[in-house]
N, C-alpha and C positions, 0 to 999 in steps of 0.2 A: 712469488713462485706459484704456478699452478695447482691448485688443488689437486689431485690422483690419488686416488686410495684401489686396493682390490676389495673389489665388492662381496669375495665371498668370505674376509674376517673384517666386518666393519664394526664392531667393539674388541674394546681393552682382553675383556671373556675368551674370545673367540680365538683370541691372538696369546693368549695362557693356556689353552687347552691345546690346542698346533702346536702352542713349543713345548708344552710335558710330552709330546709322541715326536719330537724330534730329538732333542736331545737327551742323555745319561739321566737315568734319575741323580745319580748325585750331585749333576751340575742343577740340574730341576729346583731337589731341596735347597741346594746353599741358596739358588734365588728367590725362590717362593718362601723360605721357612721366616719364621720368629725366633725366638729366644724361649725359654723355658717352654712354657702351655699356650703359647703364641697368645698372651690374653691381649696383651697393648699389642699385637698385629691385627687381631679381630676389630679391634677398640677403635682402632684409627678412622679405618674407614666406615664404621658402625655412627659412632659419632659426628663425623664430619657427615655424610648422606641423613642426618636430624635435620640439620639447615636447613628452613624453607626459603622460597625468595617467590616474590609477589608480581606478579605481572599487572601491566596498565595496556589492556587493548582499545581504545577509544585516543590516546593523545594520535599527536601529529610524530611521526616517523623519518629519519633521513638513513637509517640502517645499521652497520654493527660496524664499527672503528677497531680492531685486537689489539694497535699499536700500542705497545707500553714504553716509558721510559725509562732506564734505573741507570744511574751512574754515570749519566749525559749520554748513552746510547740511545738510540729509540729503535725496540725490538717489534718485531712481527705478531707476535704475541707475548703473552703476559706468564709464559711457562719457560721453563730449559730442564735443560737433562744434567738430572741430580748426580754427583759424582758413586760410582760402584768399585767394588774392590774385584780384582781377578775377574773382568769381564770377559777378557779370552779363554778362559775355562768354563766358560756358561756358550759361549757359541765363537770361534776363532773369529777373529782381526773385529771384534762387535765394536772396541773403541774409535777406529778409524769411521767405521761404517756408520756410526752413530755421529761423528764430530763432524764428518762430510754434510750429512743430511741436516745438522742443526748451520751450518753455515751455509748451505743454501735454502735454507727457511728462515734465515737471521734470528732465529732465536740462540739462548748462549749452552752453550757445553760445558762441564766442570769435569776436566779430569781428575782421577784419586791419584793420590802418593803412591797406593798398593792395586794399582790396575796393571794392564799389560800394554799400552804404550807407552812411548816414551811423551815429555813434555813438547820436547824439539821436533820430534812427529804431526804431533797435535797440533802445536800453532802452525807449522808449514800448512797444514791440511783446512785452515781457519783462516790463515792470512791474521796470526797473531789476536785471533778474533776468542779463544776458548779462555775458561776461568780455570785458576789451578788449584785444587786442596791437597792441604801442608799436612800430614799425618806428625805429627813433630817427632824428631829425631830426638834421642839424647843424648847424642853428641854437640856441639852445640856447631865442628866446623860441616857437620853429614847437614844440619839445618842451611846454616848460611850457604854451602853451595847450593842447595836445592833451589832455595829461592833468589841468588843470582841468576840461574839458570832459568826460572821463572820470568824475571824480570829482563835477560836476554832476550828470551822469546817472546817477550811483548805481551805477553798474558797482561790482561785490564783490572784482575780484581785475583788479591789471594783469598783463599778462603779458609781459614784452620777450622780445624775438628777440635772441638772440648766432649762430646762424650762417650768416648772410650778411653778411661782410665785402667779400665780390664778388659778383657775377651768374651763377649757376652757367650751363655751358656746355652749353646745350641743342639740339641738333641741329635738331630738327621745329622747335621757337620761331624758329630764326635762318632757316630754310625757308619759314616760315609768316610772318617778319615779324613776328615779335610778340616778338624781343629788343628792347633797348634801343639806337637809337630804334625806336620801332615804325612798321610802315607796310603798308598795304592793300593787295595785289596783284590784279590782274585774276585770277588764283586762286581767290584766298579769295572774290572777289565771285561769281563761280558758283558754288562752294563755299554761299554763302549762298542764293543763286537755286533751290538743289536741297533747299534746307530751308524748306519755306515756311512752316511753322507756328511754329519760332523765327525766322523774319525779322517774320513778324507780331506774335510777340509783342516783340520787338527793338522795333519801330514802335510798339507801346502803352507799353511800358515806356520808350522814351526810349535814344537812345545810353548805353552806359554807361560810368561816369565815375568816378573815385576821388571820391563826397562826401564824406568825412569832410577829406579835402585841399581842400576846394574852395574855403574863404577863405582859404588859403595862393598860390590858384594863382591864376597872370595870366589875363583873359580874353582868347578869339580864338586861343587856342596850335593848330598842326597836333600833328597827330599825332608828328610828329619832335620839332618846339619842346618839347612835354609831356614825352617821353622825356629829355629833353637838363633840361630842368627836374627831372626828377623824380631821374635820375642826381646833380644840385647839391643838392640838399635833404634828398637821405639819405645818411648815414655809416651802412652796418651796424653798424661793427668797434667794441666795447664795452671796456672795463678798468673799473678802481673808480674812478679820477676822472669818468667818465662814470655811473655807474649809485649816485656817492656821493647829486647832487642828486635822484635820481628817487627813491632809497628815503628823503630827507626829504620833501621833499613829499607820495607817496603813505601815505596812512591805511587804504588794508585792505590784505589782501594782494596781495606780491607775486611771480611766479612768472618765475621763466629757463625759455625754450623753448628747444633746442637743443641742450643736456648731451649731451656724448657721452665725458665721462672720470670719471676719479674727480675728479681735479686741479681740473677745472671746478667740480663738486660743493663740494670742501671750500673755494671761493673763494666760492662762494653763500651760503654760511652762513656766513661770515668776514662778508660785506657784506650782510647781513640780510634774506635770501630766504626767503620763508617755504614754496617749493617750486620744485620742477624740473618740465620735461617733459622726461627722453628724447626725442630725436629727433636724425633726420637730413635732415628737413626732405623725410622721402619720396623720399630716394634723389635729391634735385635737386640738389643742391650739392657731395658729395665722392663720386665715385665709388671711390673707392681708401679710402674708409673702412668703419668694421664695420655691419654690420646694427642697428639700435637696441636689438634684443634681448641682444646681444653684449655691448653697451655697457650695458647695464643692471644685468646679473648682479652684475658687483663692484661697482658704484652701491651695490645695494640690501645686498651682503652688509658693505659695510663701513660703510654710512650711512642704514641704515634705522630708524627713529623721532629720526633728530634734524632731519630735511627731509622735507616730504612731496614723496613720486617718484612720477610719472605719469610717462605714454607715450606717444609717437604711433609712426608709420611703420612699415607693413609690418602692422595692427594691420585685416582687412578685414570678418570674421566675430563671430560669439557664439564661437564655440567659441577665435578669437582673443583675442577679451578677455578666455575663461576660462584660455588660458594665458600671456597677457601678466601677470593677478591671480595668477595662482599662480605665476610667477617673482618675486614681491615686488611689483609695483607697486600702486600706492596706488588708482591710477583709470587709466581712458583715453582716449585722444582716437582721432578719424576724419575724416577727410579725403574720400579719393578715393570712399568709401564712399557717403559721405551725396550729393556731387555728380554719380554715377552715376543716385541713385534719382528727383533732384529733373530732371536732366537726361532721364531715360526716361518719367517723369511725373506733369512740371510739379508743378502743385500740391496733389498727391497724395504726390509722390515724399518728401515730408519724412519724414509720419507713417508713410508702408508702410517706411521703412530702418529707423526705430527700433522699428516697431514688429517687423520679423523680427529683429532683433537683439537685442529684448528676448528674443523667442519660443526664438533658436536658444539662448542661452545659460541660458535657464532649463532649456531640455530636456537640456544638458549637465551643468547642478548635479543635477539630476533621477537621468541617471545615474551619476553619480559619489556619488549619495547625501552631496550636499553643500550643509547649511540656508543659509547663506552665503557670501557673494561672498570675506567678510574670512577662510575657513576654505581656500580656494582652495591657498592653500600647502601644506596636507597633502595634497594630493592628484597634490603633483608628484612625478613618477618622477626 
């Protein structure tokens, strides 16, 4: 697809500061924030921009290749867009608008459990092309429909969530009303009065709503009621007796999001994972834990080619994913990234994130005089 960016927010920056003056500060915080003192928010990408990577200007050149493989696809680049929760309350129909523009970029999408479209939305809009994460029910038959429904829509890879066992403890959210239960403040409703163009779009797009939950859930529920249901209905917390029946049922792959040890690592491939993501779930849920980068290093040096390892968190740039790929990772994912560009804009904001992210990272293999994404490793310091 065509490179196109607007040229007047060509970084990640420029595309977070447009969308704090477009949208509700409360939808702002829920996306921007951390967990406690946001220490492992800061951490992430503090840590990860340590990376050097070495350039060789004198060899012979034939240019910059993005293509990656993972799971017998071969993507356009070496990124896709990390699953988010309630995306339509950070900026209306952001799901669609984001799974359009990752499928005509051919990179992959991961819808959440707890977003605001539906599964069967998603794969139409991908050509069964999106990945799906399993927020685990605990029920075990709310589980098993989910992931028929998955496996209906042709989704290629489940991804379950292992770290949220609890509701990580988020200061602006519980300020804002939007912990568990959640509730509207005469705040947040000026808040919305002073953003007219997402309350309009808010009013075309329809409140929004966990559909992929939505024949699980009772009709008429408040806002509390939901909250208070939705606390009942999910178990985070995972072992092998729980993720024994998921890996029989599901037939392509399946990926743990969450990995933040070795420990974790060699129990995924013990219960037949056919990938990890790194992550810390973007610095939301342990603040006292390491950077994902951190956590990667001994991942990849002690268990690399027997699980394929991906990445999220702290992961915001091209030049990011060129040093997240040359610490060992397999691929990457993004998050606050993509809901920056789509929140500063709208329905533009998909294809202008990937496509500078395409742009910046190619200009980094460029100089580091490196044909491949998958050669990335020699080129770390």
């Amino acid at each position: 697809m065509e490179i196109k960016y607007n040229s007047s927010y060509p970084s990640i920056d420029d595309l977070r500061n447009k969308a704090k003056k477009m949208i509700p500060r409360f939808a702002f915080e829920y996306l921007d924030g951390g967990c406690n003192e946001d220490v492992n928010l800061l951490k992430n990408t503090t840590a990860l921009r340590e990376i050097e990577l070495k350039p060789y200007y004198l060899n012979n050149y034939a240019g910059a290749d993005l293509r990656t493989e993972i799971f017998g696809h071969v993507y356009d680049a070496p990124f896709g867009i990390a699953p988010v929760g309630l995306q339509g309350l950070i900026f209306p129909n952001s799901p669609e608008i984001l799974a359009k523009a990752a499928f005509q970029h051919n990179i992959p999408f991961i819808l959440s459990t707890v977003s605001t479209s539906s599964i069967e939305r998603i794969s139409e809009l991908t050509e069964g092309r999106a990945w799906f994460q399993l927020y685990h029910p605990a029920e075990d038959a709310v589980r098993d429909s989910i992931i028929q429904r998955a496996a209906a829509a042709q989704c290629p890879v489940l991804v379950v969530l292992c770290d949220v066992p609890s509701f990580g403890y988020r200061p602006r959210d519980i300020r804002n009303g939007l912990a568990m239960p959640p509730k509207m403040s005469l705040r947040n409703i000026l808040q919305i009065m002073g953003k007219p163009e997402w309350a309009l779009k808010t009013l075309i797009h329809g409140q929004p709503s966990f559909a992929t939950l939505k024949p699980y859930t009772p009709k008429g529920l408040s806002m509390k009621q939901l909250g208070l249901f939705m606390n009942r209905t999910f178990s985070g917390r995972l072992n092998a007796e729980r993720i024994k029946p998921i890996r029989d049922m599901w037939k392509g792959k399946l990926v743990l999001k969450g990995v933040a040890s070795e420990e974790d690592t060699a129990l995924a491939i013990q219960l037949g994972f056919d990938g990890i993501i790194v992550s810390n779930h973007g610095g939301r849920q342990l603040d006292a834990g390491q950077s994902a980068i951190e956590s990667l290093t001994p991942i990849v040096n002690n268990y690399k080619n027997k699980i394929t390892i991906m990445m999220d968190s702290g992961v915001r740039s091209g030049p990011d994913v060129a040093r997240t790929m040359a610490s060992g990772a397999d691929f990457t994912f993004m998050g606050r990234s993509f809901m920056y560009g789509v929140a500063a804009l709208g329905d533009e904001g998909g294809n202008h994130t990937i496509s500078i992210l395409k742009t910046q990272l190619k200009q980094v293999m460029e100089q580091l005089c490196c044909s491949s994404v998958n050669d990335l490793p020699a080129h770390l310091i």
